[in-house]
N, C-alpha and C positions, 0 to 999 in steps of 0.2 A: 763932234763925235759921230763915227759912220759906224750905225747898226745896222742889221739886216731887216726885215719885214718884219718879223716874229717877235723882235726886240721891238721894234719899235711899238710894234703892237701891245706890248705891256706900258710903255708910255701914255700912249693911248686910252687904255682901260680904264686908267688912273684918273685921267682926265675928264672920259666924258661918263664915270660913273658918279663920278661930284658935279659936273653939267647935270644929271637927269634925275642923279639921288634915288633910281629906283632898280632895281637889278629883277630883272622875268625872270621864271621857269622857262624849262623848253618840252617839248615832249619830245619822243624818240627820233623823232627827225628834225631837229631841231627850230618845230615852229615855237613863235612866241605863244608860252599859257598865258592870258591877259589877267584870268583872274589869279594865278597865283606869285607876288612879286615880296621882293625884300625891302623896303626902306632900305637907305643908306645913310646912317647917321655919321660914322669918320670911317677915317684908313687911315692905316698905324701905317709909319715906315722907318726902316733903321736906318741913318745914317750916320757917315765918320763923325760927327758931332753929335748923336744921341736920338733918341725915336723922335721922331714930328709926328704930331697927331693932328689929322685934318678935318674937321668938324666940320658939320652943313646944315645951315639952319635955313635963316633967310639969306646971309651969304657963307663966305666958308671964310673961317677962324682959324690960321698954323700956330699950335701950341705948340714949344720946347718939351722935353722929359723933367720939367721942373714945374710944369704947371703955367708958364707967362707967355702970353700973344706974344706971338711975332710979327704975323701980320693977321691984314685983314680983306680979301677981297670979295668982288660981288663973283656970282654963279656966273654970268653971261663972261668973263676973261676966260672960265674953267672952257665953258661951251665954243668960243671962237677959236682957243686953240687944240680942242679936238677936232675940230671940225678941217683947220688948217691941216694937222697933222694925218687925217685921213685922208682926205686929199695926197696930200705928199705920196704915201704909201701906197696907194692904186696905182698913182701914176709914176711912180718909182720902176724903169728896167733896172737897176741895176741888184746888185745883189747886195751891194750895201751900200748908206749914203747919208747926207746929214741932211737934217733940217733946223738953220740956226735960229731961224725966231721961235720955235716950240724949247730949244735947248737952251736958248738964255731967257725963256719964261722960269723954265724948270729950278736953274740954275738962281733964279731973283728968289724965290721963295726956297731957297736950300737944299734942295735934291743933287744931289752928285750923284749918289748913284741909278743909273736907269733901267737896270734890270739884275732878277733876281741872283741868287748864286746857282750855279748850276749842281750844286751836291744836295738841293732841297726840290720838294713837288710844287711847295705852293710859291708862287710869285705874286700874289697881292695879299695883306691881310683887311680884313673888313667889319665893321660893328657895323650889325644888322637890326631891327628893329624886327623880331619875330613877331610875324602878326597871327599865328597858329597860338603858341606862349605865352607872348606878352614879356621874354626875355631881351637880351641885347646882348647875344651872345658875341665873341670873339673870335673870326671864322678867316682859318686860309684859302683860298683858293688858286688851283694851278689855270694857266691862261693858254689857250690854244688858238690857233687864229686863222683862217680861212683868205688870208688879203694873202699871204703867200705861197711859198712851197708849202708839200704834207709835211707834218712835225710829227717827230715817232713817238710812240708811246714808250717802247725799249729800246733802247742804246745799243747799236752793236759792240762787243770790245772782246777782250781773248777772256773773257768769264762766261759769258754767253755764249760758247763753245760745247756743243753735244759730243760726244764720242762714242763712237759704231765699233763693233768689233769684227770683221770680212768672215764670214763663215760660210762653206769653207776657205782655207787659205789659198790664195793666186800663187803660182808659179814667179820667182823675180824677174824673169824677164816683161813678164804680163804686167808686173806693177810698174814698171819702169814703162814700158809705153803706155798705160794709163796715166800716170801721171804728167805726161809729158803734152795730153791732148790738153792744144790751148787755143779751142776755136770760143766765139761769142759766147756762146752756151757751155762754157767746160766742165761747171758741174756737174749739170745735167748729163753729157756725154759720159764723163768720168763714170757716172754710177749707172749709166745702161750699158758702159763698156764692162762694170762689176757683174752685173745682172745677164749679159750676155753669155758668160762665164761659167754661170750657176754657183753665184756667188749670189753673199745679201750682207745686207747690213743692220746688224743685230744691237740693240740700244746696248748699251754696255756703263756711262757713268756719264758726269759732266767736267768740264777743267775745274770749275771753282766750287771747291767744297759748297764755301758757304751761299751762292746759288741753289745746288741742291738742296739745300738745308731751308731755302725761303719757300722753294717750290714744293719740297714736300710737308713744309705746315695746309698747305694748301689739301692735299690727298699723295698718302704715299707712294702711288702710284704717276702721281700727273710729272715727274722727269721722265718718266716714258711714253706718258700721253702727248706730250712736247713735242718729245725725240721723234715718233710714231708721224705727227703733224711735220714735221721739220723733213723727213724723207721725203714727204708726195709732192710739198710743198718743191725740194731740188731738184724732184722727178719731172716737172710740169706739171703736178695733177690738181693745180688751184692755188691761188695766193691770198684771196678773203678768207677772215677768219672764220664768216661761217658757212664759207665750201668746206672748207675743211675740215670744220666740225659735221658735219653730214659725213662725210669722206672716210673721217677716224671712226663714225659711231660706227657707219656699215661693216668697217673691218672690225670693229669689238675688239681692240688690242687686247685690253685687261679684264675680258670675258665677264661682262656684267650681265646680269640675267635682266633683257630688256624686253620681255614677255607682256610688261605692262605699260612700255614704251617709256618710261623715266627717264628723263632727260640727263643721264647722269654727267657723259662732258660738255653737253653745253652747261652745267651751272657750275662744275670745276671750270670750266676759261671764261666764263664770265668774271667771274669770282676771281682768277688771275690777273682775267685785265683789269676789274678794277682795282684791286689792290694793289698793279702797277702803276696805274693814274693815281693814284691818290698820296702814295707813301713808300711802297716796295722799291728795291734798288737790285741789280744780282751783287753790287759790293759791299752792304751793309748789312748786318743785321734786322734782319725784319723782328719786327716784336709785334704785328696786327697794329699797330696804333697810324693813324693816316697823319701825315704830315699838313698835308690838302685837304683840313676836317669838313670845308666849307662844303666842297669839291670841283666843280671844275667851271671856267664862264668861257664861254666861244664866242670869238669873235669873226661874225659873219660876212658873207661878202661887201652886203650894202653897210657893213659899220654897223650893226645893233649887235647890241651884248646882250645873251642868252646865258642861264646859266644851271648848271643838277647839282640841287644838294639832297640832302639825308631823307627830304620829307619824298621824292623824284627817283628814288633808286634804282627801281625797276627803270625809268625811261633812261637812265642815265647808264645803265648795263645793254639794253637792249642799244644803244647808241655807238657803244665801246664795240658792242659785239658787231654789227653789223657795219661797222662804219673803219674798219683798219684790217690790214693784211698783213704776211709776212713780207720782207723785201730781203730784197742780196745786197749784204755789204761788201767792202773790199776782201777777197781772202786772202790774197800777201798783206793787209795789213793787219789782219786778225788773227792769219796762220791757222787756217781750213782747207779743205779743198783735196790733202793730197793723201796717199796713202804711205801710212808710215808702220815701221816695228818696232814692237816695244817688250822685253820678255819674253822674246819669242813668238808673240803676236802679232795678228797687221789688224790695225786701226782707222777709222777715217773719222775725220772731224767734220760738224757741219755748226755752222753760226746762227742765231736765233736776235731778226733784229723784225721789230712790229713799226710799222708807221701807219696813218692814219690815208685814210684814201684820199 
């Protein structure tokens, strides 16, 4: 079976968190906190035949959903093949690829499937050994991984779609040759050829209701604190998210009286990205509740797994924040980029896709 880095990087996770049995903190830059760590007592996982619960004591125990061993292995089989498996993955060019003796270890102890669904945040689940409580909670966690490409925090797709309204309106012949510039940079050009004009582009709505509708549980203002970030961002005017948040504060879109210097949007797009990382989607109904309860484990260059939950917030926000940007998806495949009319309006769309630096 050919995964890519990322996939196989949940593989991985799997393997060598029952290798070590102990899962770090990280702080904002993701070193290891030495004194604050999780036990690992099992990880839950669904498969076509029913959860396997993986227990780690002195070795590791696969129960059935019925409660009876299935097997029984020692920790040093978990350890040799994480250790094969990251190997593979460093040294892996390509962009996906197999590794058969990690896939028929997988496959001997009943995993079929290797990675999570992609309509959910968290791809591991975990019983932890609170050593703050003294609980054993039940905790998901989403996996991010640094062996390959950046992984994005938001997804671009046609829901993720801003919409500007040109004011005032261009002449059609002006919008036809705007629309028509298709050098490297065509967005960019597009909208200094608007600005040129003494045109601008005025936040107006978003395509998907119910996006707006996640984003302003947030502040009902932040789909134009977005939109607002999303123009300087097409402009050139920075692609970290927090230039940008410097960038939006100085312009004050939504005039907050910042007299006393309150942080007011950096803790609204904190507060967004995490609630992206964790559980928010733009197609689903947000209800606040995190999918990702655990929250997030990175997986670092040299293969150690770091990880921010609940007790790590702040470093786990400051890490979101300073650690992803906006990026340009395809606009023919998301249908952005040009100026169109609508009711006698002219519109321009711009897409809203986050990846991680």
């Amino acid at each position: 079976m050919a995964l890519n880095k990322g996939e196989w990087s949940e593989v991985y996770t799997f393997l060598k968190l029952l290798s070590d049995g102990r899962l770090y903190a990280a702080d904002a830059n993701l070193n290891q906190i030495s004194t604050i760590y999780y036990p690992i007592l099992q990880i839950l996982r669904e498969e076509p035949t029913g959860q396997l619960t993986f227990s780690r004591d002195t070795k590791i125990e696969i129960i059935d959903q019925n409660g009876v061993k299935q097997f029984e292995l020692t920790i040093e089989e978990f350890k040799h093949k994480s250790v094969e498996l990251l190997e593979n993955i460093r040294s892996s060019s390509s962009s996906t690829f197999d590794v058969p003796d990690v896939l028929n270890f997988m496959n001997s102890i009943n995993i079929s499937k290797l990675k999570a669904q992609s309509r959910e945040k968290k791809d591991i689940t975990i019983v932890v050994h609170d050593i703050f409580t003294g609980h054993k909670p039940i905790l998901g966690f989403s996996i991010k991984s640094k062996l390959g490409g950046a992984s994005t925090l938001v997804n671009a797709s046609g829901a993720t779609n801003f919409i500007f309204e040109i004011n005032p309106p261009l002449q059609d012949t002006l919008i036809e040759e705007i629309n028509t510039i298709n050098t490297k940079s065509k967005i960019k050009d597009r909208l200094a050829c608007i600005e040129s004009n003494h045109s601008e582009l005025v936040f107006n709505n978003l395509q998907s209701d119910n996006f707006k509708r996640n984003l302003t549980m947030i502040d009902s203002l932040f789909p134009q604190i977005i939109g607002e970030m999303l123009k300087l961002f097409f402009k050139g005017e920075g692609s970290k998210i927090y230039e940008l948040t410097t960038n939006i504060k100085n312009i004050n879109p939504c005039l907050y009286d910042l007299v006393n210097h309150h942080p007011y949007y950096e803790y609204k797009i904190k507060n967004f990205l995490t609630d992206s990382a964790l559980g928010m989607t733009p197609m689903s109904i947000w209800s606040g509740h995190y999918d990702a309860n655990g929250g997030y484990i990175i997986v670092k260059e040299n293969g150690d797994l770091v990880c921010y939950h609940i007790y790590n917030r702040n470093e786990f926000q400051d890490y979101l924040f300073n650690n992803t940007k906006f990026d340009t998806p395809s606009s023919s495949r998301h249908g952005f980029g040009l100026i169109y009319k609508e009711n006698g309006k002219q519109y321009f769309k711009l897409n809203l896709q986050i990846r991680f630096l």
